[in-house]
N, C-alpha and C positions, 0 to 999 in steps of 0.2 A: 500411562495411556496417552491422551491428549494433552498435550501441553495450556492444560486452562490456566486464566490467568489469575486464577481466583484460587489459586492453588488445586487440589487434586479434583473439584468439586466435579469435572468433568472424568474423574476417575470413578466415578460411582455411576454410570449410567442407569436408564433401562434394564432389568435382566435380560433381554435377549441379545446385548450385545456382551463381549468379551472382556474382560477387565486386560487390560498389556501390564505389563510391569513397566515402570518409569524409566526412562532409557539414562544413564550412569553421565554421559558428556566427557569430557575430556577432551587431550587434545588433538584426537584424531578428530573427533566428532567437529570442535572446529575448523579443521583441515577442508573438511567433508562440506560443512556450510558455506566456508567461506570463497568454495570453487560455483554455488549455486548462486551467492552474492555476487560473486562477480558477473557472472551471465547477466542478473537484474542491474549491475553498472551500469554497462553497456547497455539495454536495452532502452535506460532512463535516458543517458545519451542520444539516443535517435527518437526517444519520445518527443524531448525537450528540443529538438537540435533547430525545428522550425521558429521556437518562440527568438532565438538573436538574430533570424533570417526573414521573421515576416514582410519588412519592407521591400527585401534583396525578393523574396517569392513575387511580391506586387507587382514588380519592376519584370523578373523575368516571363511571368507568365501575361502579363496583362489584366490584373482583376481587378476589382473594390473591394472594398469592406467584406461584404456578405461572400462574395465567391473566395477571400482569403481565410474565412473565419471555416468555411468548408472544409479547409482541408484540414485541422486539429477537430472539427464538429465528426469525420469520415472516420478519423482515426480514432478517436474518441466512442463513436456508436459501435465500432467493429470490439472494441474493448471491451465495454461495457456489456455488447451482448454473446464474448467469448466465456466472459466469467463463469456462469453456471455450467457449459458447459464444458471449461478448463476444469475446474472442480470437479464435475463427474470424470474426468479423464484422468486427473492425478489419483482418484480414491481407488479408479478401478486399474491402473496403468501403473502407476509409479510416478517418483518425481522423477527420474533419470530421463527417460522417454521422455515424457512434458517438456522438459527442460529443452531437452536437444533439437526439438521440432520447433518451439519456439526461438531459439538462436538462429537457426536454418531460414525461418522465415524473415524472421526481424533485420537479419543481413543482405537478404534476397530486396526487402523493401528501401532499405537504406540507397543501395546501388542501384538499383530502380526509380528512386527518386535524384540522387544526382544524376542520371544520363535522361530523364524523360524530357523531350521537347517539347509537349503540350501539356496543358493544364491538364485533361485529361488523365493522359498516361502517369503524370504527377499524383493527382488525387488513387488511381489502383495503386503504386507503391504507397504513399501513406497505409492506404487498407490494409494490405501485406503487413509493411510495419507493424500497424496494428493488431494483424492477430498474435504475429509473435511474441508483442510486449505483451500484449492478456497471457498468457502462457508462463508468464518470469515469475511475480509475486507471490500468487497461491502456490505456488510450486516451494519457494523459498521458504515462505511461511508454513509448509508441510514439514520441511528440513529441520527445520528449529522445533516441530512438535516430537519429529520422529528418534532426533538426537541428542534434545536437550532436556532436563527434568523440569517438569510441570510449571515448577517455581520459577524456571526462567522465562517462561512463557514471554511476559508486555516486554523484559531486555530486549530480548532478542528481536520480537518486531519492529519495537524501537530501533536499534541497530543495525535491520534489515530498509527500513524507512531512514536511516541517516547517512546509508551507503548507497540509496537511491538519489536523494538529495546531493553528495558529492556528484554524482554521473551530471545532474543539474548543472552544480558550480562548473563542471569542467564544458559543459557546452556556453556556459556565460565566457570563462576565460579565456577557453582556449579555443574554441569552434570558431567563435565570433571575429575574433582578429585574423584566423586564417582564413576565415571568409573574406574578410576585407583586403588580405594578402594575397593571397590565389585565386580567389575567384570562384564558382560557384560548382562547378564539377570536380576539382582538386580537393576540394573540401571535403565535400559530401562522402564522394569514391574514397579517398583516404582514409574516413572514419570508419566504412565501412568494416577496413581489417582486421579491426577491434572485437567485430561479433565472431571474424576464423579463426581468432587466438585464442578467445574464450572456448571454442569447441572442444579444442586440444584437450584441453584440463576434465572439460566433461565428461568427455568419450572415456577418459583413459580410468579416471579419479574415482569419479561421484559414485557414491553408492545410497540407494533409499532409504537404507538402518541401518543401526550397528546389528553386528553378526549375535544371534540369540536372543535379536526384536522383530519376529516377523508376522507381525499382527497382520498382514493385508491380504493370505489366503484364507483368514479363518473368515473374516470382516467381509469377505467379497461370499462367501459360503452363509453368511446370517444375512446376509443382504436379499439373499436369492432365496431363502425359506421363509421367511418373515414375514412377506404380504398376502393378504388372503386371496385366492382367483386369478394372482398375479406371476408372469416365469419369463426369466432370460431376460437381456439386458434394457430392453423394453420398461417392464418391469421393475427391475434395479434403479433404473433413470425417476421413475416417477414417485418411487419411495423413498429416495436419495434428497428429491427437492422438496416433496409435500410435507415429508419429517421435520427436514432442517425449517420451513418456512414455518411451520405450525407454533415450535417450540418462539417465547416471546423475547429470549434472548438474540436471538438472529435477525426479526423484524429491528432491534432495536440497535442492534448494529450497525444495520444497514441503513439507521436514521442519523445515527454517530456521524459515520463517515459521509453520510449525504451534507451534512448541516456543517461539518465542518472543514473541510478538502476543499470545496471547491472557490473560493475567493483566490488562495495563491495558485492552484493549479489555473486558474484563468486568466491571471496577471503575468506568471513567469512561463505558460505555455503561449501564449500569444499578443493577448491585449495589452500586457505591462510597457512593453517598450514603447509602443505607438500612443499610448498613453502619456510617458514622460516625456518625450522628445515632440508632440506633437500637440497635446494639452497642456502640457504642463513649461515647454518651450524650453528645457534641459538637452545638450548634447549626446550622442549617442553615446558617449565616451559614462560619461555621470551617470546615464539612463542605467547602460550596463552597470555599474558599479552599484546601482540601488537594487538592482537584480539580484547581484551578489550577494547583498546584503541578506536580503531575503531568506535566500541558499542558506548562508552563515549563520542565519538566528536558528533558524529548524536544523540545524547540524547542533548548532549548541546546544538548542531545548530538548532535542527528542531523547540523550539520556535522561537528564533531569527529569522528562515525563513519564520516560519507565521506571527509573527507581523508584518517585511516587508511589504511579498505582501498583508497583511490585510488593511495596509494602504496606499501604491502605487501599482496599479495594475501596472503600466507601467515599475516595477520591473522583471515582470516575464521573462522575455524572455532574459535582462541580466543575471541573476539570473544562470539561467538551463543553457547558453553557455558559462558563467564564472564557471560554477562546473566542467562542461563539459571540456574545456580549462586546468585549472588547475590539472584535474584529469588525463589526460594526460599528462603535463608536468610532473606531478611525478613518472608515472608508466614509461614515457622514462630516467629520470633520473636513476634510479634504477637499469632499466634492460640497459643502456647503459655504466653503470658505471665500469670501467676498472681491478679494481681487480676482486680478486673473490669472495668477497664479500661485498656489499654496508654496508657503515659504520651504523652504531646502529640511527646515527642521521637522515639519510636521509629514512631509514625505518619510523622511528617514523613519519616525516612527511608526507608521503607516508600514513600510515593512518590514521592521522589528515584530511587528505584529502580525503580520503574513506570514512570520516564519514560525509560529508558533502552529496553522494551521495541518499542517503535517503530524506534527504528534501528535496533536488532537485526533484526528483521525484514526490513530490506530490505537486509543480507546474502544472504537466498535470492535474491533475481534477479541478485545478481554471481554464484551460480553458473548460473543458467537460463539468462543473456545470453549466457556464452562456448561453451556447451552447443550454441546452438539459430544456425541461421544466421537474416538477416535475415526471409524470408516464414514463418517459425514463431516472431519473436518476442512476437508477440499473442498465438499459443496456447500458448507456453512461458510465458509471463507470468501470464494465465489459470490454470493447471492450480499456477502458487508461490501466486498469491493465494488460492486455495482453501485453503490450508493453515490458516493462523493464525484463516480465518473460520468452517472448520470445527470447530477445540478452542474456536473461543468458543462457537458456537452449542451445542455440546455442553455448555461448561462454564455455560452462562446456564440451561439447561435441569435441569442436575444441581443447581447450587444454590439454583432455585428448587423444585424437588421435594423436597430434602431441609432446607431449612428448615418448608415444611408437614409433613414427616414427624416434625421434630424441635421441634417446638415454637419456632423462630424461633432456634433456633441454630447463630448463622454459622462458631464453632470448626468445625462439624461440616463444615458445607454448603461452607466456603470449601476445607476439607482436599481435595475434590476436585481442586484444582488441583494439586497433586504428582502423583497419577495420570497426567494427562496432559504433565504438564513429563518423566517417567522413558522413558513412551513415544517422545516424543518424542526424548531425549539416544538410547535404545538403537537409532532409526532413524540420524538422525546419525552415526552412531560406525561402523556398518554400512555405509550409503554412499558417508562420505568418501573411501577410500581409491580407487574405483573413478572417482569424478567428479572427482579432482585426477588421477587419470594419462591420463583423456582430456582434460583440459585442457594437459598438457604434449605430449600427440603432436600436439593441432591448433596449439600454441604454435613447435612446431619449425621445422615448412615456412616459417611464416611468417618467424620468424626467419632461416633461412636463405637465402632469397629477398632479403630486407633487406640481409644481411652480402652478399648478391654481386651487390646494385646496387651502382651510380656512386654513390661520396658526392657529398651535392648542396653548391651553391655556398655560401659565406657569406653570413650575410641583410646586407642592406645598412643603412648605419647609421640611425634611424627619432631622427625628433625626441621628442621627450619628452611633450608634451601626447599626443601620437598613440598612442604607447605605453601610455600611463595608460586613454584612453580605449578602446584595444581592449583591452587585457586587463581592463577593465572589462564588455563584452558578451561576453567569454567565449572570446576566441581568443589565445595568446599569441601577440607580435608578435617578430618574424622567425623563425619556426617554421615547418616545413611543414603543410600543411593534413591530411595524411596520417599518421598517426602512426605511433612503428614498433613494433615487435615487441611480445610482452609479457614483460610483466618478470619 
């Protein structure tokens, strides 16, 4: 059913919803993901593509601070308030559909934004932009429930979050110096082509499951008998949210990723560079490369953090208040540090530690997945991701207000990030204790159903080449396609 990441625990719902069978993986399956990843590349590309251009925006458009911080704050709120309703649209749509409308827009914004001549007409393509990236994620993160087994559930986030992060490095690398080479419409327009190539493969490829997983006409059919007084999509929409929101695994995901996303998303979408090159009195040339670095740490850590919690659940909630923790200690080091400017070394690790906050964050959907059964994983997914893009959109906003308030200093402006890192741990802490004891009573049934099946046969002996290359596409070989209880 649901790819929880607590293993099957989101296999035992409610009675009123359907149990799926665990979808088998393989290498079509990732054939199948990896054309919905690529969509989210690109899209990350054009999310990110203003944070190596903020200055080159200031320049073209004419703004300050506050009107440049608008335009990742535009893109950011159109994000943030497409989730819930992306989510009802992949549960009751598909992710094919989702996908393709979001590519369609996301390229439409892109090209919109290189050819606009006022700020104006700039800030509606960001918007654009924006809705089509809200459209990528949930959508991908449906892909990995619908094709892959349960067990791989935090992998596969993780690796959906590490192929985001490259779309990152490659606007650090390679956006940046053709900007600086071409100029500001060659750029932009150029990249655009990225979002018409990815279509190709969508169109032709993707498909929502594998053939004999077709959970989503039963799921849309319980959805629409289920509430009392309540009919038709109307209906559906409000039992789809009130559910997911109730249940305290969701709330508490969406505390995850609130508390910990948003320090790198506000550094490497906008503030970071204007901060090293302008605070910190580093050449654009360094500034990028500390960017990079950023990129580089969260591309390294984010497996390491899904094998983790793939294999101790009772990591999570360490995990996200040690990223949390230590990502403060280095953003107070930095900006408390006495000269006027923090030495070369204490930046670097400053974003060794930034790059940690990406996998942290996708800690919240291992607890929304075991939470939410399969026909509410779209909108349980929706309602985590709003989290981390709402403290950014807040904090891109605060710290462009209070640099023009302050005369362009970022000690001041950046200190807003503890505010919402404190918020966020005193949600967490409140939470947890209620969304790990509903994950142990739906973990039980399950369990106990398992212990009083027939243990199944021994797998038979598998030649060697064959073994390499399936657990290469992602299913170990003589295992059941089923996985069992959670751990």
């Amino acid at each position: 059913m649901s790819s929880a990441s607590a293993a099957p625990a989101g296999n035992a719902p409610a009675a009123s919803h359907a149990v799926f069978k665990d979808p088998p993986g393989g290498r079509k399956a990732v054939l199948v993901w990896s054309i919905g990843v690529a969509v989210y590349f690109v899209a990350v590309i054009f999310r990110t593509s203003l944070g190596v251009a903020g200055l080159e925006a200031a320049d073209r458009f004419h703004v300050n601070a506050s009107a440049l911080s608008t335009f990742s704050l535009l893109q950011l709120l159109v994000y943030a308030g497409m989730q819930i309703p992306v989510g009802l649209m992949v549960d009751r749509l598909g992710t094919k559909k989702v996908l393709t409308l979001g590519a369609v827009l996301f390229t439409a914004g892109q090209i919109g934004f290189a050819l606009s001549p006022s700020y104006g007409m700039a800030l509606a393509a960001r918007a654009l932009l924006g809705c089509g990236d809200a459209m990528t994620f949930i959508s991908v993160l449906r892909l990995g429930t619908r094709w892959f087994p349960a067990r791989r559930g935090p992998l596969m986030a993780q690796l959906a979050g590490l192929v985001g992060m490259a779309g990152n490095l490659i606007s650090t690398l390679v956006l940046a110096p053709v900007l600086h080479g071409v100029g500001w419409v060659p750029a932009f327009a150029g990249s655009a082509v990225a979002g018409l190539v990815v279509l190709v493969p969508l169109v032709l490829f993707l498909r929502d499951h594998p053939e004999g997983h077709e959970p989503a006409p039963r799921a849309a059919a319980g959805a629409g008998s289920s509430g009392a007084g309540s009919s038709g999509a109307g209906g559906f929409v409000r039992r789809q949210i009130a559910d997911s929101w109730k249940e305290p695994g969701t709330r508490l995901g969406l505390w995850v990723h609130f508390t910990t996303q948003f320090p790198a998303m506000v550094f490497l979408l906008l503030w970071g560079m204007p901060f090293l090159v302008e605070a910190q009195g580093l050449s654009r040339t360094t500034a990028g490369g500390l960017l990079t670095l950023v990129v580089a740490s969260n591309m390294a850590l984010g497996l390491v953090y899904g094998q983790v919690v793939g294999r101790r659940q009772s990591s999570r909630i360490p995990l996200a208040l040690g990223t949390v923790g230590l990502t403060a200690l280095l953003w107070g080091a930095v900006l408390v540090y006495p000269g006027d400017h923090a030495p070369m070394w204490l930046l670097i690790a400053l974003c060794l530690v930034l790059g940690t906050c990406g996998p942290a964050s996708m800690i919240g959907f291992d607890f929304a997945r075991p939470a939410n059964p399969a026909d509410r994983q779209g909108t349980a997914s929706g309602i985590t991701n709003m989290g981390g893009f709402i403290a950014s959109m807040t904090t891109l906003l605060v710290v462009g207000l209070l640099l023009d308030a302050t005369g362009d200093n970022y000690r001041i402006a950046f200190s807003s990030v503890f505010v919402l890192e404190l918020l966020g741990i005193a949600q967490i802490l409140r939470l947890r204790g209620r969304a790990l004891a509903r994950e142990r009573e739906r973990a039980a049934p399950a369990a106990a159903a398992v212990l009083s099946s027939p243990a199944p046969p021994p797998p038979a002996p598998v030649p060697v080449a064959t073994a390499v290359a399936t657990a290469v596409a992602g299913t170990p070989v003589g295992t059941p396609a089923d996985p069992g209880p959670a751990r």
